[in-house]
N, C-alpha and C positions, 0 to 999 in steps of 0.2 A: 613196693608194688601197689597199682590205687584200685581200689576197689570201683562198681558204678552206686556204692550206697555214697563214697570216701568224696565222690565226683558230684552228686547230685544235693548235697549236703552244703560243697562250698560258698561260699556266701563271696560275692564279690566285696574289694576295697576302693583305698582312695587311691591309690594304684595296683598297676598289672601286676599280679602274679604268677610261681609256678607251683603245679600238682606235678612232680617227677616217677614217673612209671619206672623205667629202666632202660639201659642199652641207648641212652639218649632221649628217649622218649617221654614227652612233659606236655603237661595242657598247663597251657596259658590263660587264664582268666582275669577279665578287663573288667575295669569301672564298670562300665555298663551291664554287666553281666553275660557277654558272649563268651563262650569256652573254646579257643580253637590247639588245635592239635598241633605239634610241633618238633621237629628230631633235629638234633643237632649231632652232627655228626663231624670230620676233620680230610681234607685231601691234600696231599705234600704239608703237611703238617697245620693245615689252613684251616679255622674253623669254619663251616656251612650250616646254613639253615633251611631247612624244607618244610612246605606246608602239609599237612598231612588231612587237612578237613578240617570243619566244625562240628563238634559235639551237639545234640544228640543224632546230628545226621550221620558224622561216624561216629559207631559205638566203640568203646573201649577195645572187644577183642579184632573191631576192622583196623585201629587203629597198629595194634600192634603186628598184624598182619603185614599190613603197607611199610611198617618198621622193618620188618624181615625181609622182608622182598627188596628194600632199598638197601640193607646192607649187603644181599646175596648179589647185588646190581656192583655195588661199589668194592666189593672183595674182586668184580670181574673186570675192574677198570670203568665202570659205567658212570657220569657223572653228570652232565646237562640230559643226557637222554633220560636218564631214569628219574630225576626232577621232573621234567616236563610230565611224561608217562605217569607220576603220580598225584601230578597236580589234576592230569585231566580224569584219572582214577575219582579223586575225592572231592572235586569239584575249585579245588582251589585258591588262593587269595586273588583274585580279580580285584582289577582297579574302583570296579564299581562297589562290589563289597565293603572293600577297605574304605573306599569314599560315603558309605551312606553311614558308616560302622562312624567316623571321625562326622557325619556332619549329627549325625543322633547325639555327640558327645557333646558337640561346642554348641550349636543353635539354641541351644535353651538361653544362651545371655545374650543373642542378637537381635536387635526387631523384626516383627514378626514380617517387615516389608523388604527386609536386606535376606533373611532367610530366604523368602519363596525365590526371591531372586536366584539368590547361587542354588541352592537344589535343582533352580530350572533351567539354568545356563547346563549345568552338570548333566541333566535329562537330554537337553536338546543338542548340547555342541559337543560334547564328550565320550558319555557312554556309549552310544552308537557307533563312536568308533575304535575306542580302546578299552570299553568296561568291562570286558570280555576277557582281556587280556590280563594273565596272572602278574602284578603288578611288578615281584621283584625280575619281571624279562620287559619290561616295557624300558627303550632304550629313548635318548634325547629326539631321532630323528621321528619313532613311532608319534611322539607329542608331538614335534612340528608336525607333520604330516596332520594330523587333526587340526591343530591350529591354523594352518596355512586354510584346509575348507572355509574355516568362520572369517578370515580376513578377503579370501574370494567375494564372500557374500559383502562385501562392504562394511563388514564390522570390526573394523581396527581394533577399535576398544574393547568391544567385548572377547578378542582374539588374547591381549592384552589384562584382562581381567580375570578369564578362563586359566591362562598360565598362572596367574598368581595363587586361584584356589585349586591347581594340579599340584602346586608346589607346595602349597600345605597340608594337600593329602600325602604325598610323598613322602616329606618329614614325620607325620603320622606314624607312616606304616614305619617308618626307619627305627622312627623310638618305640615300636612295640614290637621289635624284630621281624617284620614280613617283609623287609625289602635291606636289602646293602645301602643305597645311597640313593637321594632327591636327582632326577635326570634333567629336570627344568632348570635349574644353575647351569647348565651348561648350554641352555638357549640364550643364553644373554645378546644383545645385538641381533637376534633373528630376526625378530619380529621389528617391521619399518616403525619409526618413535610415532605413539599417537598424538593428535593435536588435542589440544586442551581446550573444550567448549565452554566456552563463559555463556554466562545467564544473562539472556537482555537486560539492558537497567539505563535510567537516564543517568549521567552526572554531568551534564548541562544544567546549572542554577535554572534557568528558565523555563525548562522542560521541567524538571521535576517541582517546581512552584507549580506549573500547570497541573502535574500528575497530585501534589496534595489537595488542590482546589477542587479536583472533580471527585478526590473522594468524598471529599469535606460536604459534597452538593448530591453523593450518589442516594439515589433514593428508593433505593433495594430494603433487602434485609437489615432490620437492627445489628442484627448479629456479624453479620458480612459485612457491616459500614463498619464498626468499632473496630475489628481485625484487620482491617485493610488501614485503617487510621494506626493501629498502635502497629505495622508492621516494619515501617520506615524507621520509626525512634527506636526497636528494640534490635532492629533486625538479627534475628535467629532465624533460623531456616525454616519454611513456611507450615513441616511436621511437628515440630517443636512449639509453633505457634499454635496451629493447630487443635492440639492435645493438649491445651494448657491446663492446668487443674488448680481450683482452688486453692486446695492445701499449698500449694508451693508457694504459696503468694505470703508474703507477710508487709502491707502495705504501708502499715502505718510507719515501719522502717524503709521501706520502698523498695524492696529487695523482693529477686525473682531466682527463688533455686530449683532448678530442674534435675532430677532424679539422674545420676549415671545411667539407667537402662533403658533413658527416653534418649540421651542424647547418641549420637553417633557414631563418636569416641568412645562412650560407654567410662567417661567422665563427668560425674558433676559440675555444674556447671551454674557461673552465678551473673544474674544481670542486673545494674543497676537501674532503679526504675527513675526517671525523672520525673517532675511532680506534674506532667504532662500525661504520661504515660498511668501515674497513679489517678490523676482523676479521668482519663478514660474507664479504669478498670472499675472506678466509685461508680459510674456512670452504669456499668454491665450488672453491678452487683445487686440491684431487684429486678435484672431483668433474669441472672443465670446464676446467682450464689445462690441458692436453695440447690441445685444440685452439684454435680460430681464437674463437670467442662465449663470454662468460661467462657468457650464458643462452641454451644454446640450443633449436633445435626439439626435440620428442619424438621427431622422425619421421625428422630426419636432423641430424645434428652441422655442416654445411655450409652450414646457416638459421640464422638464430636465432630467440628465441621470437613464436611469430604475435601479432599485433594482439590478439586474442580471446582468450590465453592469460591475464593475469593478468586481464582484464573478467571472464573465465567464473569465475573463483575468485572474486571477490568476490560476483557472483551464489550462485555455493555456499554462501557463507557467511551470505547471508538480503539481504546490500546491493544494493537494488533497482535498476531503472532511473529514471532523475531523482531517485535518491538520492546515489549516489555514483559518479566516474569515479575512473581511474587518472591522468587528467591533472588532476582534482582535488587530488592533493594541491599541485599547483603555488600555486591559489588560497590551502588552509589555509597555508604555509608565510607567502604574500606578506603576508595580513590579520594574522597574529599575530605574524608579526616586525615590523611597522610597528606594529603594536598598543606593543609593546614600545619603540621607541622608536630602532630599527638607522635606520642612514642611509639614506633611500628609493635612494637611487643606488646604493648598494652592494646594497644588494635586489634591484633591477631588474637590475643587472650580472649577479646572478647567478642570474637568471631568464632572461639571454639573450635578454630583449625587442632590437625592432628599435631601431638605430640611425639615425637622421636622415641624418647623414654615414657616409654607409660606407665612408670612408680612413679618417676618424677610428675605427669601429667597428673596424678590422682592427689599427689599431696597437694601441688599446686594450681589448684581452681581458682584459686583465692590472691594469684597472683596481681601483681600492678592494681590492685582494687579500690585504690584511693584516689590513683589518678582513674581508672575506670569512671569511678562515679562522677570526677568533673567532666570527663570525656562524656557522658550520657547526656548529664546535663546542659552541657554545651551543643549539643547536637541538636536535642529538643527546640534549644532556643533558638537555633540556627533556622530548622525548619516552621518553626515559626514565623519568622522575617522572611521567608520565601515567599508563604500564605500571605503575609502583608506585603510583597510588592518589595520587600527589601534584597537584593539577589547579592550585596556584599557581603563574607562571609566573617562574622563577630570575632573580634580579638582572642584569641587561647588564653585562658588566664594562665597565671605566671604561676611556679609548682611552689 
């Protein structure tokens, strides 16, 4: 039998456990430290599970309370009805619960820009219509039905991306017993396929000769001319450039390793630098090695450069919207080095796309890395002969 000293005492782990009262009756305590209430009980020989509250909001004696009354329900043949009746008694596992319970657990290893994201999808396109709803009765059609509103509003994708992080709250509650089974598996095909938006980018030799020349002439910030120059040769995604930090730099080898919790994948990640690229960064270094960013804010040395900072210079320079991004160059680099004939795997490695297996992904950063660095170096030189007028693209050396 537990006490509320035996209960207040508990210390959370590195998984859920239970505190078992009796007749069924167990608190369940999470990682995180939330204690919710739970009976498990059996009908046609079938085990169930019922919510019964969260601790300290139900106390011990409410708890065993709502225990008695649910088997006084279930000796009379009562079985969805007295579920329900006691979810809305003790307020429940709601979808929302359960979902802010799993993003408090996982967000601490996501960027802090992917985070506000999904909390805010979950605020605007979800809760409002199902957070309410005790999670393990929320049925396949109840989530279309939300879904289908955000695809009215013209947002395929976000309809689409919303299903993905319903289905890992789902799973959640599954593995911490608040729910039978994930209902979004079973929307598969619902939802119309979304179209895949590519990043403006030139991969016209001639067009993008033109785009290095006018960085090469742009006559802005130091800081925003050098970042918009080393973007093309290293192309990583424009946050990654961004955020780049000293420490990761070790030049003299020409090597750029970026920290698993900057990148995307939440992968390590290694770029080779060419000696282009290296003495760009020679170039920054009395302007911005004394501190922490290699590019940083205008406004404080303690940021580094905003989102809008290298977009707004190419706007300056006449490159319109749906003409050209900054994360476009990722595209030109991908099309014309495959154009060329680089190993698509070594490409993609160093484009940092998602890996399938992600054990497999963490051991190997370091994949194709030999041919990487002639693929860097080759690149650099490439876009070099653009700047000069040469739009042929230089022979792949031989492996």
């Amino acid at each position: 039998m537990l006490t509320n000293a035996v209960i207040s005492g508990a210390k959370p782990r590195e998984k859920p456990f239970k505190l078992r009262d009796g007749g069924g009756l167990y608190l369940l305590i999470t990682p995180t430290g939330k204690r919710w209430w739970r009976l498990r009980f059996r009908v046609h020989g079938k085990e169930r599970m019922l919510s019964l509250g969260v601790f300290p909001e139900v106390k011990l004696a409410e708890a065993r309370e709502l225990r008695d009354e649910a088997r006084r329900d279930l000796r009379k043949g009562v079985d969805l009805s007295a579920k329900r009746r006691i979810e809305r008694l003790a307020g429940g596992d709601t979808f929302e619960a359960i979902a802010r319970e799993w993003f408090e657990k996982f967000s601490t290893t996501w960027a802090p820009g992917y985070s506000s994201k999904v909390i805010r999808r979950l605020e605007i396109c979800v809760f409002p219509w199902i957070g309410k709803m005790p999670i393990s009765q929320i049925k396949a059609p109840d989530l279309l039905s939300c879904l289908r509103r955000i695809e009215a509003r013209g947002k395929l994708g976000t309809a689409h991306r919303a299903l993905q992080v319903c289905g890992r709250v789902f799973r959640y509650a599954v593995a911490t017993g608040r729910a039978e089974r994930d209902p979004s598996g079973d929307l598969r095909g619902a939802l119309p396929p979304k179209q895949e938006k590519h990043h403006a980018s030139f991969t016209d030799p001639n067009r993008l000769a033109g785009l290095l020349r006018a960085i090469d002439a742009y006559d802005g910030s130091t800081v925003v001319r050098h970042a918009l120059r080393l973007a093309p040769m290293v192309f990583v995604r424009p946050g990654e450039l961004r955020a780049a930090e000293w420490k990761e730099f070790n030049l003299d080898a020409g090597e750029w390793r970026i920290g698993a919790e900057r990148m995307k994948m939440r992968v390590q990640h290694i770029v080779p630098l060419s000696r282009q690229a290296v003495a760009i960064l020679r170039e920054m270094e009395p302007v911005t090695g004394t501190g922490r960013f290699v590019f940083p804010s205008p406004r404080t040395a303690k940021r580094p450069l905003s989102d809008n900072g290298m977009l707004a210079a190419l706007r300056r320079m006449g490159f319109e919207q749906g003409v050209l991004t900054v994360h476009g160059f990722r595209s030109t680099a991908s099309t014309l080095l495959n154009e060329q004939g680089w190993h698509p795997d070594a490409i993609e490695r160093q484009l940092a796309h998602s890996e399938r297996d992600g054990v497999r992904a963490a051991y190997n950063y370091a994949e194709y890395l030999p041919e990487r660095r002639k693929m860097m170096q080759f690149w650099s030189d490439y876009l070099d002969n653009l700047r000069a007028g040469k739009t042929d693209m230089p022979v792949k050396p031989s492996a």
